[in-house]
Every structure is written in C-alpha cells, then in structure tokens.
C-alpha positions in Angstrom: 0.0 0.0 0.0 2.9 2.1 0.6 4.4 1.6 -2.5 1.2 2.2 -4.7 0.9 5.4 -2.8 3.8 6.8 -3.6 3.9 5.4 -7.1 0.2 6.6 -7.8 1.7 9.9 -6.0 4.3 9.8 -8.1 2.4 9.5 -11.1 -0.2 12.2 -10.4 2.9 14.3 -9.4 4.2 13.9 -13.3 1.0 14.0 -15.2 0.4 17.4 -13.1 3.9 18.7 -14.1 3.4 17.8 -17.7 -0.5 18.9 -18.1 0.6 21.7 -16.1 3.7 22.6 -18.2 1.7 21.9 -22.0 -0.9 24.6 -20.9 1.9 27.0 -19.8 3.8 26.3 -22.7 0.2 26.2 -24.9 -0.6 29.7 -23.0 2.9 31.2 -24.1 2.7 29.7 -27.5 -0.7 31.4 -28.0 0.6 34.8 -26.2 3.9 35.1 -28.4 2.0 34.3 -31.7 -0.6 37.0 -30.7 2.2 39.6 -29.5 4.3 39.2 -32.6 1.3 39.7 -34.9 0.7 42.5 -33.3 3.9 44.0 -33.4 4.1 43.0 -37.2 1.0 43.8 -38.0 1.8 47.7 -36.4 4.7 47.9 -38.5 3.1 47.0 -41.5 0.1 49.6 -40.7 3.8 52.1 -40.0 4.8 50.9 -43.5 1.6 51.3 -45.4 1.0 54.9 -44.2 4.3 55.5 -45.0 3.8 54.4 -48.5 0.6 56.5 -48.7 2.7 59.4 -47.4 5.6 58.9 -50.0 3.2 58.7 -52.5 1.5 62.1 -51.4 4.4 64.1 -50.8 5.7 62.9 -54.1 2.4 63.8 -55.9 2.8 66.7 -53.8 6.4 67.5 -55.0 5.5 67.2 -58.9 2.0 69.4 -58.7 4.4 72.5 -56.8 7.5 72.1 -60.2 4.4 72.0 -62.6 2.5 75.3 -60.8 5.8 77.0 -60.8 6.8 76.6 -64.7 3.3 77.9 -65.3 1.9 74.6 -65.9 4.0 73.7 -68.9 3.2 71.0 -70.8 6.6 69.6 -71.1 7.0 69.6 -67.2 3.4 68.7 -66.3 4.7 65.1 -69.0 8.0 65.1 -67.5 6.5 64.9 -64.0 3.9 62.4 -64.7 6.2 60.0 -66.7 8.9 60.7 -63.4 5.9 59.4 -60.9 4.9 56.7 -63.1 8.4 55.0 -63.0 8.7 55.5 -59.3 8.8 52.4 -56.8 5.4 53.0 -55.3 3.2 51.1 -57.5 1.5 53.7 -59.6 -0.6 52.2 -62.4 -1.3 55.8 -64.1 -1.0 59.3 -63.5 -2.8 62.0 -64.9 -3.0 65.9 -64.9 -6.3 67.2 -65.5 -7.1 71.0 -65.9 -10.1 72.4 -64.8 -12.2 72.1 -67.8 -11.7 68.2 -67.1 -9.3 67.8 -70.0 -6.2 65.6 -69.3 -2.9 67.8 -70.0 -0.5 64.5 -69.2 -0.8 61.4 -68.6 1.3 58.3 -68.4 1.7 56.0 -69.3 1.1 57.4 -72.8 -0.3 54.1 -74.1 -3.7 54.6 -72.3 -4.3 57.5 -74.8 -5.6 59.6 -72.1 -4.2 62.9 -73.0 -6.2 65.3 -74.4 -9.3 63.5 -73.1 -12.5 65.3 -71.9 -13.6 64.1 -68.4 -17.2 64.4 -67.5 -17.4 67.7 -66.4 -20.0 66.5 -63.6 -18.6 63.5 -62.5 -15.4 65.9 -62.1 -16.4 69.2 -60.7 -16.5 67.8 -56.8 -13.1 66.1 -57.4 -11.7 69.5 -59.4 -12.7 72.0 -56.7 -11.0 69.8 -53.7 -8.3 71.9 -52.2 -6.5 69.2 -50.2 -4.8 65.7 -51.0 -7.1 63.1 -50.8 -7.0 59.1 -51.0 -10.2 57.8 -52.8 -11.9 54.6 -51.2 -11.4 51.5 -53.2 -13.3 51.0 -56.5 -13.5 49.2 -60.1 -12.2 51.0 -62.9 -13.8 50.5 -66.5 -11.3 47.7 -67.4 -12.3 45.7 -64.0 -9.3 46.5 -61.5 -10.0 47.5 -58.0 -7.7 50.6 -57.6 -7.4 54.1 -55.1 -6.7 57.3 -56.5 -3.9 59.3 -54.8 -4.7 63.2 -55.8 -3.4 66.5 -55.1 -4.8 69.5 -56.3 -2.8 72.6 -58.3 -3.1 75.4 -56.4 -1.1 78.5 -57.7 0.1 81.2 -55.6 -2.9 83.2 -54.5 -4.5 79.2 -53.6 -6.6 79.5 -57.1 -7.1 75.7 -58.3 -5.3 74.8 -61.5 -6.1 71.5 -61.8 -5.6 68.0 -60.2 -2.6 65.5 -60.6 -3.8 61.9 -59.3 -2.2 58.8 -59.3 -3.8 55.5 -59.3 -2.8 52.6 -57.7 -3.9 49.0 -58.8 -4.9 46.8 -55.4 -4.9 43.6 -57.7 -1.6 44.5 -60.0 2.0 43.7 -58.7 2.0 47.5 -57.4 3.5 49.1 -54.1 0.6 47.6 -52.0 0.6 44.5 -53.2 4.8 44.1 -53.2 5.2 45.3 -49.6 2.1 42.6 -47.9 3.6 39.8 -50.2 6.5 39.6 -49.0 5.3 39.2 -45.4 4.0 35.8 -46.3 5.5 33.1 -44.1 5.8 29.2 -44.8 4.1 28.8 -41.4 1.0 29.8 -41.9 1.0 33.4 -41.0 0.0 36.0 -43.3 -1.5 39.4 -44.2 -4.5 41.0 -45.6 -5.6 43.9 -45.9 -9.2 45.1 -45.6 -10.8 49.0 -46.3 -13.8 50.8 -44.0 -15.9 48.7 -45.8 -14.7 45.3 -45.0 -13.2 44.8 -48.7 -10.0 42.7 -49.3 -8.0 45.5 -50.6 -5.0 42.4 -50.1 -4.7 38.5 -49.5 -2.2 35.9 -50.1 -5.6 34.6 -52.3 -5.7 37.1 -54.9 -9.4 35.8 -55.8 -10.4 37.3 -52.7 -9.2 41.0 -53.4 -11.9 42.9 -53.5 -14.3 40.7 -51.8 -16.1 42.2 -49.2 -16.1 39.6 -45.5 -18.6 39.8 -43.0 -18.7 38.3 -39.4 -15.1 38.6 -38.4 -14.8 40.6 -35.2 -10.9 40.9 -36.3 -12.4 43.6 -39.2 -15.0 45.1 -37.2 -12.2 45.7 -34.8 -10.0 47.9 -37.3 -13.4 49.5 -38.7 -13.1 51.3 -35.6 -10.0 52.4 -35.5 -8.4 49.9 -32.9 -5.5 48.3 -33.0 -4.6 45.3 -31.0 -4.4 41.0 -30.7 -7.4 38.5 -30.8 -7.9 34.9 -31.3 -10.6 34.4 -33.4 -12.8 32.0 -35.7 -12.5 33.8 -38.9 -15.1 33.8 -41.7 -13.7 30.8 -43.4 -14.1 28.8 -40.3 -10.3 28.5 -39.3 -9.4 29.1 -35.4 -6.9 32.1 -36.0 -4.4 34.3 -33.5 -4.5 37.7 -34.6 -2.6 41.1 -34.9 -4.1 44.0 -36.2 -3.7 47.4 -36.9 -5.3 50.1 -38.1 -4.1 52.9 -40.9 -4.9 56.4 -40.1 -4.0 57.4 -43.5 -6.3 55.6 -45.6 -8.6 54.6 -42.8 -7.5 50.6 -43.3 -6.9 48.0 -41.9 -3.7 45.7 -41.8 -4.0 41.9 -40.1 -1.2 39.5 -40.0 -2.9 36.0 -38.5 -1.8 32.4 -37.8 -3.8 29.4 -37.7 -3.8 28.3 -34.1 -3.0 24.8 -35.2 0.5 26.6 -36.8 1.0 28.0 -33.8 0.8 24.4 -31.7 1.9 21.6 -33.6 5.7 21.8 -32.4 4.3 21.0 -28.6 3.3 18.0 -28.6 7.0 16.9 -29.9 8.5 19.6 -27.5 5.9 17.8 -24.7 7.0 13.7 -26.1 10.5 15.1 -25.6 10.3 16.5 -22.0 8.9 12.9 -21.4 11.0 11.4 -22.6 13.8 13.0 -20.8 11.7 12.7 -17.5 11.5 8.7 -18.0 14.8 8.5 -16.6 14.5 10.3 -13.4 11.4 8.9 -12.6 12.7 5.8 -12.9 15.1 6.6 -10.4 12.4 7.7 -8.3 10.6 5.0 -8.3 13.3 2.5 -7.5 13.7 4.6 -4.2 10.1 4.7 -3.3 10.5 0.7 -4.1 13.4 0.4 -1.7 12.1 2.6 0.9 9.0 1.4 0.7 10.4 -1.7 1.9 12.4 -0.4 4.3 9.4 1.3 6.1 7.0 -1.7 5.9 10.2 -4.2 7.1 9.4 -3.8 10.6 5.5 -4.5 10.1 6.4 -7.7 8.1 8.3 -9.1 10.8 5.7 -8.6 13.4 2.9 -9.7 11.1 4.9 -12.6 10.4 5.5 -13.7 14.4 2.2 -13.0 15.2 1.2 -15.3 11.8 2.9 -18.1 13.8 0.7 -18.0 16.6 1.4 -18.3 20.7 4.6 -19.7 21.0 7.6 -19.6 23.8 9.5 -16.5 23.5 7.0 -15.0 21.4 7.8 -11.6 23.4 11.3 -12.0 22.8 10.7 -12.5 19.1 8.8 -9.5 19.0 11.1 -7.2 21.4 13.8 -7.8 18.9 12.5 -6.5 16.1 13.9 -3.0 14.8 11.2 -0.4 14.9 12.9 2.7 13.9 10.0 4.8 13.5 7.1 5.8 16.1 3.9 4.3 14.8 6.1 0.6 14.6 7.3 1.4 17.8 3.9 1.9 19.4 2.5 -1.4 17.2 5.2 -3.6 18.8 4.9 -2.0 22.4 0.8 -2.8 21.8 1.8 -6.6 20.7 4.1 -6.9 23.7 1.6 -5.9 25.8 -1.1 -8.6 24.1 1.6 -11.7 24.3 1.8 -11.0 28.1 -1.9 -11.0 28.3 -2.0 -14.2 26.3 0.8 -15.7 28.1 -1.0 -14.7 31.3 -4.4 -15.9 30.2 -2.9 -19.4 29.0 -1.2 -19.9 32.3 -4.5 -19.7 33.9 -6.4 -21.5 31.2 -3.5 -23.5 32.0 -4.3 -23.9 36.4 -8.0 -23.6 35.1 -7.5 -27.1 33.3 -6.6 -28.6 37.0 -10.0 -28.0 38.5 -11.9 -31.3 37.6 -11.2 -33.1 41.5 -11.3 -36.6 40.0 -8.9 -36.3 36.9 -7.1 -33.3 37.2 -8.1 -32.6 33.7 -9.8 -29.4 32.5 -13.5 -28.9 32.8 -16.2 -27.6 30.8 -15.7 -24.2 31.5 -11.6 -24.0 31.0 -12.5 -26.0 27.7 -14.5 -22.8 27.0 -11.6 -20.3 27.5 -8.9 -22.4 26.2 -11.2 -22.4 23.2 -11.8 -18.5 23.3 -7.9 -18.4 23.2 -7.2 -20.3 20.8 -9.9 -18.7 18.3 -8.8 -14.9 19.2 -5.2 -15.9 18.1 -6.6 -17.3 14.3 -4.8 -20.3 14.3 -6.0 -23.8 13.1 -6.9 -26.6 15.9 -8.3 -30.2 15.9 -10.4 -31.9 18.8 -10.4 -35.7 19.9 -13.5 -36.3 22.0 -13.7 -39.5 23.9 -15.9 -41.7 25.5 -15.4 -45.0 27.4 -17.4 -47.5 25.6 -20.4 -49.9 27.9 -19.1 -47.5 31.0 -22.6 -47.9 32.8 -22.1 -51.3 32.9 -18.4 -51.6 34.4 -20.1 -49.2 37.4 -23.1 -51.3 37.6 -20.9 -54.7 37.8 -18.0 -53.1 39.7 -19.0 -50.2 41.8 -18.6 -46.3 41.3 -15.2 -47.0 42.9 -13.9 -48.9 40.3 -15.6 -46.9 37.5 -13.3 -44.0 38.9 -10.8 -46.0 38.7 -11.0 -46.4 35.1 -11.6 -42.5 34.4 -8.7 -41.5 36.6 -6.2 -44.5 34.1 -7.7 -42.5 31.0 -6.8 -39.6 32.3 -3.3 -40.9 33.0 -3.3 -42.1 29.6 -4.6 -39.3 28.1 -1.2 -37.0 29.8 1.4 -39.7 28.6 0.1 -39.3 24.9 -0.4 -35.2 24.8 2.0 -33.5 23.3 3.3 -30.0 24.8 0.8 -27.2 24.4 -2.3 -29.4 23.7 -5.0 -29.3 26.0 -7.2 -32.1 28.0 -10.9 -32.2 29.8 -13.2 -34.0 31.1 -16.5 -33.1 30.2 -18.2 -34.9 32.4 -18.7 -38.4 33.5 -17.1 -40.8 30.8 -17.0 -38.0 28.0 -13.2 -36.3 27.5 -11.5 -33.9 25.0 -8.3 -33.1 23.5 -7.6 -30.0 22.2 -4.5 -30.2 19.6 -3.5 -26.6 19.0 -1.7 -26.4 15.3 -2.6 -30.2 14.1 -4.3 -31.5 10.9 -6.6 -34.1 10.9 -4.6 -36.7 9.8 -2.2 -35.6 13.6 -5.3 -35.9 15.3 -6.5 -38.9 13.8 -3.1 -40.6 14.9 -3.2 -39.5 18.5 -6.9 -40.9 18.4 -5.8 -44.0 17.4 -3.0 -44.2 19.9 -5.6 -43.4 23.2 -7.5 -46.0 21.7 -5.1 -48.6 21.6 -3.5 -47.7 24.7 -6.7 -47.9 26.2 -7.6 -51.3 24.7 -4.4 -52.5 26.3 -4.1 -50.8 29.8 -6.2 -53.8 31.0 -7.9 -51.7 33.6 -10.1 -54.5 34.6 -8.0 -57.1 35.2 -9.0 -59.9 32.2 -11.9 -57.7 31.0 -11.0 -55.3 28.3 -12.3 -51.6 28.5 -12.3 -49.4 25.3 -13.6 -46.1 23.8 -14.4 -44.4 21.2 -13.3 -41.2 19.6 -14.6 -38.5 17.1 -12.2 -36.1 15.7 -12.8 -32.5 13.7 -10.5 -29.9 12.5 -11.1 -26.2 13.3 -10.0 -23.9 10.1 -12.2 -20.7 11.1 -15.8 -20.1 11.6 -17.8 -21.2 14.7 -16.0 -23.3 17.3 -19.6 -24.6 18.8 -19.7 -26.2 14.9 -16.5 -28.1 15.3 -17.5 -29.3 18.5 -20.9 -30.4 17.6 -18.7 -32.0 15.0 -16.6 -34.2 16.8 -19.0 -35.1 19.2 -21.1 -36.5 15.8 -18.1 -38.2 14.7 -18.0 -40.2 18.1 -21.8 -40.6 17.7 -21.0 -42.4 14.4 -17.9 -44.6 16.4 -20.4 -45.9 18.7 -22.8 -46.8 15.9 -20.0 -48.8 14.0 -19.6 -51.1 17.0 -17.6 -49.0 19.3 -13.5 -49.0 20.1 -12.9 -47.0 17.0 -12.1 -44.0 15.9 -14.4 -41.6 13.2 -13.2 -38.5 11.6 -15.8 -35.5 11.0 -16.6 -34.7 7.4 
C-alpha cells in the first residue's frame, strides 16, 4: 500500500507537471504568436502609411514644379512620366485642368491625354483643395484601384487643376509588393481590408476585392483599434490575430496564424520532455520501491511472528525486532503488551485445566476459555472427543469406585500421549476432550488411534478389556460450537459402527 501510494503519488505528481507545463507552454505559444502579430501587424500599418505618405508628398512634389513653370506641358509630362516609374506602385497618372481635359498622362499608351472628363462627374473632385486618397473602386477595365490626388493650387490658392495617381490593389504594385513579401511558410499572413470590409489584399488574390462579414478581427480595425485577438475567422479556421489600423487611408492591416501553426511543435517539444523525464522517474521510483520496503520491514516481521501464533518467546521475538519509526514502535509495544496477556491468560487457562477433583483434567468451563484463546489468536486446531465404551455397565458390575478408577487410568493415559501445548478435559462423566492446538486431521486422527489402543491395552479391569471411542474434527475458522458439535457427531457415528474405533468428522 505504501508503494502504490507513492507510485500513484508519483504518477499524479508527473502528469500534473506535464499537463501543467503543456498549458503553460500552450498559453505562451498562443501569447507570443498574438504579440508578434501584433507587433508586425503595427509595423506593416507604419509601413503602409508611410507608402501612402511617400506617395503624397511625391504627388505633392510634382504638382508645386508643374505650378511654378506655369503649368507647362513639357514639365506637367515630364512629371507624370517621373511618378509613373517611381517604386510605389502607380498604375497611371494623370494631370487634368479644370475644364476636365487631361494635359499629361502616363503611361502614354492609355491614350488619355487630351481626353475630356465628365465635367460633372469631375467638378467635386476638381474644386477639392487638399490631398485626398479615394476609397477603393472598379475601374472601366475591372481593377480595383485608389486614387492618390493632389490639387494645383497656384500662388494666391486658385485651383489649377488635379494631378492623381492611381494605384492597382490587384496588380503587382507598391501595395501588393510590400504585404507579399510578409507571407511566411508557417502559416501566417496578411490581408488587408478598407472601411468597408473589402479585401483591398490576400495571399488569395481571388479574394481582393471581396467584401467579409462576421469577423470581429475587421470590425475591430473599422473602428479604428488596433490590438491582438484569437478568433474564428469567416472561413471557419481558429486564428491568432494582430491588427492594426491605418490612419492614412482609414485601413486595416491583419497578420494571423492558424492556431494549429502556432501548436503543432508542442506536442513533440511535450514527447520530448517525457522522454527526458523517464529516466529520473525511474530513479524515483526505485527509491520509493526500496524505501517502501524499508518502512514496511518492521511491520512484516511482526505480522509474520504474530502469523505463527502463541509460542515460547514470542515476546522475545517481537522485542527484537527493529522499529525505527514511532507508529512501529507503538505497534510492537501494543503486541508486547497482548503476548503478556495471552501468556497470562494461557497460564491460567492452564491452572483452570486442573480444577476437575477426580482427573485433574480441564472442565467444561476451561475447555470454554482455552477455546476463546485459541480462536482470538486465528490459528487452526483439531479436537479428539472420547468416550469410554459400555461405562454404565463396568459401574453397575464393579461399583462407582472402580468406575473412577477407570476415568482417573484414562486420564493418565490421556497426559502420557499429549504433546506440549495441547489441551485435556473432562466433560463430564465418561466423556473427555483433546484439544491439539496447530494439528491436521490426519495428527489428530493418529493421536486418536493411539488413546484408543492404549486404552484397549491398559487392562484396567484385570481380564476384562475396557475401550472407547473417539470423534475427531479440524477447526480452520468459523464457529467453534460447529466443530465441537462436529466431533461429538463423529463419536456418535464410532459408537454406531460397534464401538472402540475412531471416526473423523466430514
């Protein structure tokens, strides 16, 4: 019991560390994923603004050299073609003139110079005084696009015109360059979603321009926030989220990892640990095997001299064993004190056995303790009971004195045949018992026999043979009364099979 404690102890102790240690590690898996999006997913917002910004103060550069060469053609084309080959993804720029004809535009293959714009669809965009960044939309040939624009304002603020760039979301432009190349191999990446929860970016370019609903990550940037989440997203996937939000453009950047990503290296990480643990715990339990041992030593010993029931020196026995620790110490000090009881108890079951005035031999009621004894200390007896056979007659033909005569010689018999330690009584009249402490039947059959031959030859009577007859039973456990019942039926069954013999209970 000691053992399985500690190893079940044991046990419980490891599982705890390692259930304990996965969700710590799980927890800072999840944590770290989350902070670094974060982080990542703030510089990329840093880095888009910053691209917006560039492209504005480079629109913004080009519209002040075209207002101060009087808006000259050659400049306003020079300018233009400079933006268009510039490393921040614009598709086309244009210079349009407050009539809503285009004065320059690049690249020159669109054919859009000298083009009327619709003077309505215009005049808003043409009477704007500050740089602007449209919303996302679909131009006439299909792309989703933003316009960059900054109005020509000459020296008393009077607007000249417009110069706008615009920027293809779906093309390999600025936009597109800088999120692709934050894809990683383990499952993170970016998208990048408007005010209007359109895919203005994703790794899946047929989801540009698709507008998602339901993901608390987007609703999130909508409002301006900026921060970490784990989240279901819309395509069902358990994600861990960074996000950040673009004050420029009023967008949104993400950069998410499946939480599955994230995980899958702890369960080796977690096998490993294990597997380094075996070792010591090993170890461990090799000492909780020999200490174990070490602590139940002393109640072994003790259990095993109280196994071998009542003997001489059993309180020497006991007083020598080595209790090195208090509850042994107070076990054998309570077992000391029960072999002096039982030794004192036996010695007077022992004077007790003297009290019958004829024989010597125990009476009914020391028969009754010895048997009490003999039952409290759990160890196996057998019974002989005798009884002389036609007694009635030899005191009929002979005289009580002579009849005496004969019980006192069985008695005498009876003593030369016991061994040391077994008990004898007389329970009344011709009826006797032996009590063999620690004998099988086949013992106890054999001492039987030997009374009765003994008997059969003692010649008590002169010429006249006296015998008896004896029933024998074996107490194992249970009720004593039952074995006695059952040697006294075994002697009923002697007498019934012509007497002078000896019967053995079932």
């Amino acid at each position: 019991m000691i053992l399985l404690l500690a190893v079940f102890s044991a046990a419980l102790m490891l599982v705890g560390g390692m259930v304990g240690a996965y969700q710590v590690q799980r927890q800072q898996l999840m944590a770290s994923t989350l902070d670094a999006n974060e982080a990542f997913a703030a510089k990329l917002a840093r880095t888009t603004s910053d691209l917006l910004l560039r492209a504005q103060s480079n629109l913004s550069y080009a519209a002040t050299l075209m207002v101060r060469s009087g808006m000259m053609p050659a400049v306003q084309q020079a300018e233009v073609d400079r933006l268009r080959h510039l490393e921040l993804g614009f598709n086309s720029v244009t210079v349009v003139d407050m009539q809503g004809v285009v004065q320059a535009a690049a690249p020159e293959a669109l054919g859009l110079k000298g083009r009327q714009m619709d003077r309505v669809q215009w005049r808003d965009r043409l009477n704007e005084r500050v740089p602007t960044i449209s919303a996302p939309f679909v131009t006439v040939l299909g792309n989703l696009a933003i316009v960059i624009a900054q109005p020509l304002l000459d020296a008393e603020g009077r607007s000249l015109g417009r110069l706008s760039a615009t920027m293809y979301l779906r093309a390999d432009g600025g936009l597109q360059r800088m999120a692709s190349e934050q894809y990683f191999r383990d499952g993170t990446y970016v998208y990048v979603v408007d005010a209007e929860r359109r895919l203005l970016y994703h790794p899946e370019p047929a989801r540009i321009g698709t507008v998602v609903a339901g993901n608390p990550v987007i609703e999130a940037v909508r409002k301006g926030r900026s921060g970490q989440m784990r989240l279901v997203n819309s395509q069902g996937v358990d994600m861990l989220a960074g996000y950040a939000h673009v004050a420029a453009a009023d967008w949104g950047v993400v950069v998410q990892r499946p939480t599955d990503f994230a995980l899958q290296g702890l369960s080796d990480l977690m096998l490993r640990v294990l597997r380094l643990a075996v070792w010591p715990a090993l170890v461990l339990l090799a000492m909780l095997w020999l200490l174990s041992g070490w602590i139940s030593r002393p109640l072994g010993e003790l259990s095993r001299i109280v196994g071998d029931g009542y003997q001489e020196g059993m309180a020497r026995r006991i007083a020598a064993v080595r209790c090195w620790y208090l509850e042994a110490q107070r076990l054998r000090g309570v077992l000391l004190a029960m072999s002096g009881q039982v030794h004192t108890r036996m010695g007077e079951l022992h004077s007790a056995a003297h009290t019958d005035p004829l024989t010597g031999l125990g009476n009914r009621r020391g028969l009754e303790a010895a048997l009490k004894a003999l039952e409290a200390l759990q160890r196996p007896f057998a019974m002989v009971e005798l009884d002389i056979d036609f007694f009635k007659r030899v005191n009929d033909r002979y005289g009580h004195d002579v009849g005496d005569r004969v019980i006192v010689g069985l008695a005498d018999l009876m003593r030369s045949q016991a061994r040391q330690g077994d008990a004898l009584f007389r329970l009344g009249g011709e009826e006797f018992l032996v009590v063999l402490p620690e004998s099988d039947l086949a013992g106890a059959m054999g001492i039987a026999e030997r009374l009765r031959a003994a008997m059969e030859d003692a010649r008590m009577l002169g010429d006249e043979v006296v015998t008896l007859s004896a029933g024998v039973a074996v107490w194992a456990g249970g009720d004593v009364e039952q074995t006695l019942k059952a040697a006294d039926q075994a002697l009923y069954r002697a007498k019934q099979g012509g007497r002078n013999r000896v019967e053995a209970a079932p």
